[in-house]
C-alpha positions, 0 to 999 in steps of 0.5 A, spaced: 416 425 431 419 431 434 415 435 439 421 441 439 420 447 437 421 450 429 423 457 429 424 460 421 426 466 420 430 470 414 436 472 413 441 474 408 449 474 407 453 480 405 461 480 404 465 482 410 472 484 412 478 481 408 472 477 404 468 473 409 461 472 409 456 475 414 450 473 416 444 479 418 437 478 420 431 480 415 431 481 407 436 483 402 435 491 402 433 493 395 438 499 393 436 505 391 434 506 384 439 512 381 436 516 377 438 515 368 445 518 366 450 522 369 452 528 373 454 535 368 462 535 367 461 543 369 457 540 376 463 536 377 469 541 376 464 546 380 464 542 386 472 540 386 473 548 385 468 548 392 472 543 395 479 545 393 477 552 397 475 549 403 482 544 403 485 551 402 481 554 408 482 549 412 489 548 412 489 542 410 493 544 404 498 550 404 495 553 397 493 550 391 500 549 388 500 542 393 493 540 391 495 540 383 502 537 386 498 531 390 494 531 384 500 530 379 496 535 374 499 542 372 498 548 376 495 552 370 488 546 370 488 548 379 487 554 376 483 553 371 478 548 376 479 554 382 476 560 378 470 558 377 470 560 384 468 567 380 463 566 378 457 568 381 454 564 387 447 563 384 450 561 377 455 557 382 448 554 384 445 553 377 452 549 375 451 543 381 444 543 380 444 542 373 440 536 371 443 529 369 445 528 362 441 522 359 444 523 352 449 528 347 452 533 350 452 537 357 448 543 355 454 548 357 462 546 355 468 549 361 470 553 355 464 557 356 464 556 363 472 559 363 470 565 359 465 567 363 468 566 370 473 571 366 468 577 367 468 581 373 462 584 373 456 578 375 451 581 371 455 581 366 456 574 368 449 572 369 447 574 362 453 570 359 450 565 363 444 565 360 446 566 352 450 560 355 444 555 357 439 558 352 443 556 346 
């Protein structure tokens, strides 16, 4: 019979660096449940137009031309992602947050969206935009 001291404790593993395996104090942490369906393909285009931008500003890409050429795709669909930059800002902001698709179709095509951001006017634009989003 010992009389040495017993320690228990919880630990997990995880995958390190090059595959090995490392050791952590306590439970597993339970992931965060992500919630049904996916992002709205116009919200995705809408943030790489955000993004492209602020590439552009920053000075980390010359124009937009380099960002269709790093990308290999056309300059014509750079364009066509960077003009929804016209668009008004609130609907810029109704774009990004539109609501995850569980189901069907996105509620607003690009088609659409490219149609609207084609007119000037943003009132113009925003009763567009709301036909677009009620139909």
């Amino acid at each position: 019979m010992s009389d040495g001291i017993k320690l228990d404790f919880k630990v997990h593993f995880t995958t390190g660096q090059c595959g090995s395996r490392v050791m952590h104090a306590g439970e597993r942490a339970t992931p965060l449940a992500t919630p049904p369906g996916h992002v709205p393909r116009i919200s995705r285009l809408m943030a790489l137009a955000i993004r492209f931008e602020d590439l552009v500003r920053s000075g980390e890409m010359a124009d937009f031309a380099e960002i269709a050429e790093l990308g290999q795709v056309t300059r014509a669909r750079v364009s066509q992602i960077a003009n929804l930059l016209n668009l008004a800002p609130d609907i810029q902001e109704q774009i990004l947050f539109l609501p995850p698709i569980t189901r069907g179709r996105d509620v607003v095509s690009e088609r659409e969206i490219r149609a609207i951001a084609g007119e000037l006017d943003w009132s113009r634009q925003r009763t567009l935009w709301q036909r677009a989003v009620d139909a």
